[in-house]
Z-matrix of the N, CA and C atoms (Angstrom, degrees):
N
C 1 1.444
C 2 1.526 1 108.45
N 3 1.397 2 108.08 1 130.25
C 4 1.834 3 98.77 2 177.85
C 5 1.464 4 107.64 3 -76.75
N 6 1.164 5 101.66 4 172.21
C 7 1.575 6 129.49 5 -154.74
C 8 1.521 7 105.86 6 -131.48
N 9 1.432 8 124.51 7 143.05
C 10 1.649 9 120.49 8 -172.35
C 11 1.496 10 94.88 9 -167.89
N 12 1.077 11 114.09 10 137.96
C 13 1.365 12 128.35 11 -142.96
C 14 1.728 13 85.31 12 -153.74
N 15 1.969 14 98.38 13 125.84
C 16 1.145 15 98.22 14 -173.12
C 17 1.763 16 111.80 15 -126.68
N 18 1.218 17 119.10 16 109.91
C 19 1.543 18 113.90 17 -143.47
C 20 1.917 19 89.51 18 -107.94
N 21 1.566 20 128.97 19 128.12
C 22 1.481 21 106.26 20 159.56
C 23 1.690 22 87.10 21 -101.79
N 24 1.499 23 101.42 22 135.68
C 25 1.363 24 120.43 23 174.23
C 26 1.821 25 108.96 24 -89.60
N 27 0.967 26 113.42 25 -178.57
C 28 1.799 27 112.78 26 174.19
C 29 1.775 28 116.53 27 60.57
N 30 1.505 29 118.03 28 -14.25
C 31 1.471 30 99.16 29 -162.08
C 32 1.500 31 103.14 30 -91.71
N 33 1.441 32 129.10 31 -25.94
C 34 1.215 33 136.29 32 -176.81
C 35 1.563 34 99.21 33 -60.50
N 36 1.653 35 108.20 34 -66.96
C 37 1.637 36 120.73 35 -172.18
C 38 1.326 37 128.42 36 -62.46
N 39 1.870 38 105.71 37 -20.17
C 40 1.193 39 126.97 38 164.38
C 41 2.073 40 120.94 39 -61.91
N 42 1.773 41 95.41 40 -37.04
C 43 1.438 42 99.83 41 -162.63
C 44 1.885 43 86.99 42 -96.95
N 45 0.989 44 119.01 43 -4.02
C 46 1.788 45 114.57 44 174.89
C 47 1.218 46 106.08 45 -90.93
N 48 1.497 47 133.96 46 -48.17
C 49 1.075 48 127.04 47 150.93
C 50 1.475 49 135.20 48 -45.79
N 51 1.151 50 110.11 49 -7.27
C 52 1.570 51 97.81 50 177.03
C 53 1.789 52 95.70 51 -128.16
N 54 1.148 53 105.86 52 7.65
C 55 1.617 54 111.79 53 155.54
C 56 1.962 55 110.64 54 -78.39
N 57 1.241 56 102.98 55 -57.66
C 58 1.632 57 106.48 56 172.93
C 59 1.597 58 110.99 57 -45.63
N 60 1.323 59 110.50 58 -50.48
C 61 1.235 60 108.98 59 -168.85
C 62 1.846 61 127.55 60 -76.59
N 63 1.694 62 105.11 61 -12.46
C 64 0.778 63 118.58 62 168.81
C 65 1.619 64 126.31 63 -96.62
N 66 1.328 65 107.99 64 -16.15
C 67 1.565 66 138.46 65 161.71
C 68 1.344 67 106.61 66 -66.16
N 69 1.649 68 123.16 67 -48.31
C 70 1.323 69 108.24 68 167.05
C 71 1.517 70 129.97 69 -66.27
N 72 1.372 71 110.26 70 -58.15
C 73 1.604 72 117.51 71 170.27
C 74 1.584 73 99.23 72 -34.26
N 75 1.833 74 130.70 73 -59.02
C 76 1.054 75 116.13 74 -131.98
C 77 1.916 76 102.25 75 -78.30
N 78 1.768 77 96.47 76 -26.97
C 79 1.911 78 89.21 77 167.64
C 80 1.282 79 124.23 78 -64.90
N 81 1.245 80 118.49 79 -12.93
C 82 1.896 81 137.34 80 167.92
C 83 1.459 82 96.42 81 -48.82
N 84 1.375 83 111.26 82 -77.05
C 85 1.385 84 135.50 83 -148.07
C 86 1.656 85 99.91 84 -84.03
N 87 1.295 86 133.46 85 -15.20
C 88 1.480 87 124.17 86 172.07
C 89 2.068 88 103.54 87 -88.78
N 90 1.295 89 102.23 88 -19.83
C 91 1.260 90 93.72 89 -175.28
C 92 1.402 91 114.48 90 -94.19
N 93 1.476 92 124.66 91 -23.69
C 94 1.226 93 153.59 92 -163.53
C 95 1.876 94 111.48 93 -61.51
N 96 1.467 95 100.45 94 115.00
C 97 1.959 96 94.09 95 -172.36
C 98 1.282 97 116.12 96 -87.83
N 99 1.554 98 114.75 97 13.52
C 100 1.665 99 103.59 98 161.44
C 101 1.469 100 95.69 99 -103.54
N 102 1.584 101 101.43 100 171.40
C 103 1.244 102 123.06 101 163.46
C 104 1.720 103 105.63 102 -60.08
N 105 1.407 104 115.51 103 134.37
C 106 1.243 105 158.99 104 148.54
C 107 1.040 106 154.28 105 125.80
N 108 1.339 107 128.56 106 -172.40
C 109 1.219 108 129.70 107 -116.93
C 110 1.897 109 104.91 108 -135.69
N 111 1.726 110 101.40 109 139.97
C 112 1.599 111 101.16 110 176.44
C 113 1.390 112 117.57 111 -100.10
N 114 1.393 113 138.11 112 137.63
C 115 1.050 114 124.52 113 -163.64
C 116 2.102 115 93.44 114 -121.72
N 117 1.229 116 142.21 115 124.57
C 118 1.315 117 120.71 116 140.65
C 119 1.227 118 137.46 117 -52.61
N 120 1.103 119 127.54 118 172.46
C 121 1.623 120 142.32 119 -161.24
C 122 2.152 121 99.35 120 -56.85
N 123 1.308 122 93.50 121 -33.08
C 124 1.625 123 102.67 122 -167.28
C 125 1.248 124 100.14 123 -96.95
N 126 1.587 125 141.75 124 6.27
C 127 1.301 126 146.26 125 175.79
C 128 1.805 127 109.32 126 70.00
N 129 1.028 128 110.95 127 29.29
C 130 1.390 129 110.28 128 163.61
C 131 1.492 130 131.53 129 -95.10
N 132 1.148 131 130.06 130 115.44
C 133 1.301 132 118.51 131 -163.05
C 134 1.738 133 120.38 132 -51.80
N 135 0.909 134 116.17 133 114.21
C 136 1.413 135 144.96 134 -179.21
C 137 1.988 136 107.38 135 -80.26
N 138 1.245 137 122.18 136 -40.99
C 139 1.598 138 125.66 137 173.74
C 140 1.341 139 95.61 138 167.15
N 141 1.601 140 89.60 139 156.37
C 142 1.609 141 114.65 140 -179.26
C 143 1.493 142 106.69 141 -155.26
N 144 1.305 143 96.01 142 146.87
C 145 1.860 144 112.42 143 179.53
C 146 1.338 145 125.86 144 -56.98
N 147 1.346 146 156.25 145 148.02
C 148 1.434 147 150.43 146 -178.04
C 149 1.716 148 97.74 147 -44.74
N 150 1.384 149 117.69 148 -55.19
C 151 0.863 150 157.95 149 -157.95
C 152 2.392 151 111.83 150 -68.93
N 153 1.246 152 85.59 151 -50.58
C 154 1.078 153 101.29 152 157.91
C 155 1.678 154 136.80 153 -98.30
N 156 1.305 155 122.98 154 7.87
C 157 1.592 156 143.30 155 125.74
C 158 1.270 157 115.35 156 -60.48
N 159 1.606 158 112.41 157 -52.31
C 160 1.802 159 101.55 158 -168.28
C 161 1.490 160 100.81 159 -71.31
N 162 1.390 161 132.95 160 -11.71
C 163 1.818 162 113.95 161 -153.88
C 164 1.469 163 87.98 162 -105.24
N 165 2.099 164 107.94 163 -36.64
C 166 1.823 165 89.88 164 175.77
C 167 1.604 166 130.64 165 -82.65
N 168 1.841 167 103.40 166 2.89
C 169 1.291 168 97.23 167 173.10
C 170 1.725 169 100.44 168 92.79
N 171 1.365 170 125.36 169 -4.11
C 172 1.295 171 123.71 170 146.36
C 173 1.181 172 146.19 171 -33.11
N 174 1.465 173 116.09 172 138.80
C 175 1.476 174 108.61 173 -168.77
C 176 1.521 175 106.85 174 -86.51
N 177 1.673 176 122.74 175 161.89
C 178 1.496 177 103.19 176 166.71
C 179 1.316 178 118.39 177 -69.29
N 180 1.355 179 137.81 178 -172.64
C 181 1.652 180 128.62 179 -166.80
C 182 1.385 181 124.69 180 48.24
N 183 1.066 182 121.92 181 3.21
C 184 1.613 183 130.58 182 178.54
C 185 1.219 184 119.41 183 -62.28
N 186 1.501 185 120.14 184 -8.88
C 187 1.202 186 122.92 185 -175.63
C 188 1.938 187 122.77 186 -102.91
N 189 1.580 188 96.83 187 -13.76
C 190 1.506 189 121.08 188 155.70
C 191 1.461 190 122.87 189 -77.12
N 192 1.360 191 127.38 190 7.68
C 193 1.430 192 123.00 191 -140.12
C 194 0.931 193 110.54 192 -126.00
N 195 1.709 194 121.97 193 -13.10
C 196 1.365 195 129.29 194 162.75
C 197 1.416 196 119.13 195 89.29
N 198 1.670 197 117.31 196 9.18
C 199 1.142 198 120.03 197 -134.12
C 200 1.923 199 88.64 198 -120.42
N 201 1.294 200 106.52 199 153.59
C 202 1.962 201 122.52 200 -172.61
C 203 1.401 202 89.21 201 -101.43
N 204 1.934 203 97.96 202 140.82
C 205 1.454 204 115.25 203 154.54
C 206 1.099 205 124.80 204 2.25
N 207 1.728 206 109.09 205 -88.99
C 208 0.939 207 149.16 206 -158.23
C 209 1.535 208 118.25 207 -110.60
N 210 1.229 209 124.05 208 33.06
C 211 1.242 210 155.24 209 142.53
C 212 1.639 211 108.89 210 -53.50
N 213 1.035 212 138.07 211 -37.02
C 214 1.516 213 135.29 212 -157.85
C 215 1.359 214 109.83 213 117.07
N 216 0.884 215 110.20 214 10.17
C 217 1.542 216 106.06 215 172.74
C 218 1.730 217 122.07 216 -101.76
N 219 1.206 218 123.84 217 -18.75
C 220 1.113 219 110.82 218 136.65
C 221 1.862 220 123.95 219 -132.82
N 222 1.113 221 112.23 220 151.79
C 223 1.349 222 107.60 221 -170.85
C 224 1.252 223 119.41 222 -85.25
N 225 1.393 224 121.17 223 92.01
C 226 1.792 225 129.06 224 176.77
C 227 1.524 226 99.03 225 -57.83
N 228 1.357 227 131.07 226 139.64
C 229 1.271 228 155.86 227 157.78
C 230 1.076 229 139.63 228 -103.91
N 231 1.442 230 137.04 229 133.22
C 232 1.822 231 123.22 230 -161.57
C 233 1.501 232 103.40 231 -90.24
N 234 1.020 233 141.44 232 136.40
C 235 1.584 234 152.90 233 125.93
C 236 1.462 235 115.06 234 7.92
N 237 1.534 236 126.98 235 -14.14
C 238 1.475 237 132.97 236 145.02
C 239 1.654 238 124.92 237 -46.10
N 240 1.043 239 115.69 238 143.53
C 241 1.394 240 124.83 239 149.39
C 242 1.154 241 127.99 240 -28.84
N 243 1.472 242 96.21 241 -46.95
C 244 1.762 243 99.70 242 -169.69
C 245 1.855 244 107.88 243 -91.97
N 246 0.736 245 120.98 244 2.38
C 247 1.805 246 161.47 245 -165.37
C 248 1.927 247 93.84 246 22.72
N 249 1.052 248 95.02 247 86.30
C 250 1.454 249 100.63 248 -172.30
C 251 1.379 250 103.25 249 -92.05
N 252 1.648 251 120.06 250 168.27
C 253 1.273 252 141.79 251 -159.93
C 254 1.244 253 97.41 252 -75.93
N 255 1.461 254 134.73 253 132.50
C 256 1.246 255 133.85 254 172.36
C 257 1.603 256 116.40 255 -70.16
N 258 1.635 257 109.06 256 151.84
C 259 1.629 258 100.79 257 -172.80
C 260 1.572 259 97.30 258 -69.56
N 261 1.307 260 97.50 259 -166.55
C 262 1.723 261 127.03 260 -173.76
C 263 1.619 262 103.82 261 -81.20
N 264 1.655 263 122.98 262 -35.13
C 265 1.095 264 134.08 263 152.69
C 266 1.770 265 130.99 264 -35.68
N 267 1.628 266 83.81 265 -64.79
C 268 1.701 267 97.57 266 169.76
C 269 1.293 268 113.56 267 -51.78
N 270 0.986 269 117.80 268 -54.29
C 271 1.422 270 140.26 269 -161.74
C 272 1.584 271 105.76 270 -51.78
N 273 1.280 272 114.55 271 -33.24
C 274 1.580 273 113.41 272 -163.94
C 275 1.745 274 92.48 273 -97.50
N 276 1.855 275 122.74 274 -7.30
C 277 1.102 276 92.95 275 -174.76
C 278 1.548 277 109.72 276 -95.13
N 279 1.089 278 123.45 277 -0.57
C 280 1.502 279 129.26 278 -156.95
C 281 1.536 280 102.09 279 -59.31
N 282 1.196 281 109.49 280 141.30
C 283 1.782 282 113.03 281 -167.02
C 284 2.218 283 109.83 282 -41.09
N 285 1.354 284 100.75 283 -55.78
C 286 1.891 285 101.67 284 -176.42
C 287 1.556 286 99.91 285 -34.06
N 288 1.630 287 118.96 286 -55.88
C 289 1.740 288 117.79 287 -168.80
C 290 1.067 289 115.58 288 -84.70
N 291 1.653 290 106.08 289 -22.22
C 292 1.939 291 102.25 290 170.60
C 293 1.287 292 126.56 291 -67.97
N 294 1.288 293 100.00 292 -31.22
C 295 1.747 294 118.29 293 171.21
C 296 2.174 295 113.74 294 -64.98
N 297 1.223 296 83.94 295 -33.73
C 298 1.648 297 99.63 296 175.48
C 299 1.875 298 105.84 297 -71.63
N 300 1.340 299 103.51 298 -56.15
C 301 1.260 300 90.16 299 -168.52
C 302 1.568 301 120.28 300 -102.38
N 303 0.884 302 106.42 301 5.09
C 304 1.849 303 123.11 302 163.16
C 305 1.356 304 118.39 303 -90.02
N 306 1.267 305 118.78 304 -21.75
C 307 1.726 306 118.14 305 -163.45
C 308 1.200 307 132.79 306 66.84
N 309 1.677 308 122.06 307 -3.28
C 310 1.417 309 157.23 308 -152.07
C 311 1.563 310 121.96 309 -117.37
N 312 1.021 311 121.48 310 115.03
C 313 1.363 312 109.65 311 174.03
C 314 1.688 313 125.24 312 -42.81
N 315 1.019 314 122.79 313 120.38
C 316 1.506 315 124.87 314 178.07
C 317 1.749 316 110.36 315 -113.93
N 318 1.472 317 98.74 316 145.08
C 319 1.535 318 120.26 317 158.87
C 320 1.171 319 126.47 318 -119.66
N 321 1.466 320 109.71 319 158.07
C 322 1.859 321 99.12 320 -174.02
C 323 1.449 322 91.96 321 -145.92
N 324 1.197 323 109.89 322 -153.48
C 325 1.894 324 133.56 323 164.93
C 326 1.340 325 89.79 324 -163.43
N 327 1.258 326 126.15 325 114.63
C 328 1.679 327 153.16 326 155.31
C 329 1.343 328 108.37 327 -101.05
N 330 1.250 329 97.32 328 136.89
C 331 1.742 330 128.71 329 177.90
C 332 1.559 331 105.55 330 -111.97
N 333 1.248 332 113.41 331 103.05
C 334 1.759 333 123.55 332 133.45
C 335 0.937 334 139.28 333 -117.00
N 336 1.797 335 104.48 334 161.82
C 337 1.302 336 100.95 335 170.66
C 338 1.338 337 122.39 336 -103.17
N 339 1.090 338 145.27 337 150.02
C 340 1.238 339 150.87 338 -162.90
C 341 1.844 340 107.69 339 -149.16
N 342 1.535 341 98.43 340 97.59
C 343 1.671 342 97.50 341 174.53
C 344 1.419 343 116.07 342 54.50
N 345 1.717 344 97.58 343 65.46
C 346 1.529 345 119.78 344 -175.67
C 347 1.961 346 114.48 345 54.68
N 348 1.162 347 111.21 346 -11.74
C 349 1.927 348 114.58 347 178.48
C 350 1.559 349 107.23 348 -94.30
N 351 1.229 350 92.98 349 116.57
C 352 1.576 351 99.46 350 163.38
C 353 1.601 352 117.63 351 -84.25
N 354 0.982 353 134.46 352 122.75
C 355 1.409 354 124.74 353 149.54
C 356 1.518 355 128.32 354 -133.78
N 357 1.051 356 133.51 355 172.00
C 358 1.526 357 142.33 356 175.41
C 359 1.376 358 110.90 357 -76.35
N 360 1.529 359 120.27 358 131.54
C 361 1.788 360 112.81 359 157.80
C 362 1.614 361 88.10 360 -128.57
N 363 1.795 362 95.62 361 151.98
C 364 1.325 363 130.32 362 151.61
C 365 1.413 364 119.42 363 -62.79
N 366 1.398 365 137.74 364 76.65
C 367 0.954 366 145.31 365 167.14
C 368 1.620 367 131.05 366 -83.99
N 369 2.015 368 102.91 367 102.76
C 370 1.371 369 122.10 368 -178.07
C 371 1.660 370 105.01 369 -87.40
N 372 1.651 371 113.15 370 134.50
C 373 1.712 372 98.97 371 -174.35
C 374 1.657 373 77.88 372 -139.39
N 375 1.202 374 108.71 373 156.00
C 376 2.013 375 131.47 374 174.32
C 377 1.085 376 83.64 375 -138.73
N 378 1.348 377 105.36 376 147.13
C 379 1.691 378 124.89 377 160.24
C 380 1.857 379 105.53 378 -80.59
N 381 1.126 380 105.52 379 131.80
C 382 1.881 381 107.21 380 163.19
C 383 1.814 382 102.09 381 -87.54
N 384 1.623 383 101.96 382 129.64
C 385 1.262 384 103.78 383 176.90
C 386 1.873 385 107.19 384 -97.47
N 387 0.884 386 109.41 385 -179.47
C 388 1.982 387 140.50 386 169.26
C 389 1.134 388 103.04 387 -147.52
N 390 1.209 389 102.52 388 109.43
C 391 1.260 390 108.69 389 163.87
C 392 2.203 391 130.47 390 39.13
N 393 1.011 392 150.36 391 -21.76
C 394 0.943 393 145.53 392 -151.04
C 395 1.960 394 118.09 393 -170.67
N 396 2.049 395 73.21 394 -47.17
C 397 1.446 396 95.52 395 -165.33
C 398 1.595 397 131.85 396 -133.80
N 399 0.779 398 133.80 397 121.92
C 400 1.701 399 138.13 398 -157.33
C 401 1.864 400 108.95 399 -47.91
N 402 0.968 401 104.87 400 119.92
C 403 1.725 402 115.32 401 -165.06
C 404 0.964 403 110.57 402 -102.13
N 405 1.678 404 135.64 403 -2.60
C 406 1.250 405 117.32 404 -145.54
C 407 1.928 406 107.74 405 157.56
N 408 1.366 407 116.19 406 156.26
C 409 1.235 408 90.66 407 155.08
C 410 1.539 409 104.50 408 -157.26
N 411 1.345 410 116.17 409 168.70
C 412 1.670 411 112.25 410 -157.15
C 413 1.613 412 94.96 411 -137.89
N 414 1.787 413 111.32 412 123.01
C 415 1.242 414 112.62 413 -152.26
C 416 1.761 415 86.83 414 -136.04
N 417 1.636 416 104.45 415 136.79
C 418 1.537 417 106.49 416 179.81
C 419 1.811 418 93.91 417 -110.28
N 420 1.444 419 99.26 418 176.76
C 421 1.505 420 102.07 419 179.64
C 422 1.547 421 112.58 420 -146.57
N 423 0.974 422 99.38 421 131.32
C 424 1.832 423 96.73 422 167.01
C 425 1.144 424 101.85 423 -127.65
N 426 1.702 425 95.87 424 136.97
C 427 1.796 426 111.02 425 -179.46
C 428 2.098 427 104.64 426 -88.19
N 429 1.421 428 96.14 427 127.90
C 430 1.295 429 115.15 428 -172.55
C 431 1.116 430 99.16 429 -62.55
């Protein structure tokens, strides 16, 4: 009787590799005295700076928690008066996910609020690659 043997190669060495690479950035970014922030391939926060918790209004341990951006954890705001919740649209363009899903360096100006204060940050994001494919992305901030 023939025999067929069905092997996917790359996905094990693929997801260790972009564990190393995100293991490195993320001791960067826990030691690091500006604000920001590591994002993985799936937009979940991966690590963030002392520095970049206090400006987004982060909790400490946030970086064990498994938890996305834009999950509810911080509140993006529109450039209105009435500073309303950004759509589901907006949301995917903000530089951390644009950088994720473009492969491209992205910039923005984001508005939150954080404990009744709204303000603006300058948000710079690069994608971290592995090998082929965008792993991650690593976003600094300056408050306007």
């Amino acid at each position: 009787m023939p025999f067929v043997e069905l092997t996917l190669s790359g996905d094990d060495e693929s997801v260790e590799a972009d564990g190393a690479v995100l293991e490195r950035w993320a001791s960067a970014v826990r030691g690091a005295g500006d604000p920001c922030l590591l994002l993985d391939a799936r937009g979940l926060i991966e690590a963030t700076s002392p520095e970049g918790r206090n400006l987004l209004g982060l909790p400490e341990g946030i970086d064990k928690a498994g938890r996305g951006l834009i999950d509810g954890l911080v509140r993006l705001v529109d450039f209105t008066v009435q500073q309303g919740s950004l759509a589901d649209w907006e949301l995917e363009r903000i530089p951390p996910l644009q950088a994720l899903s473009s492969g491209a360096l992205a910039r923005g100006l984001l508005r939150i609020a954080v404990h009744q204060t709204v303000y603006t940050l300058d948000a710079v994001s690069t994608p971290l690659r592995s090998g082929d494919h965008t792993c991650g992305s690593l976003t600094f901030f300056n408050r306007c």
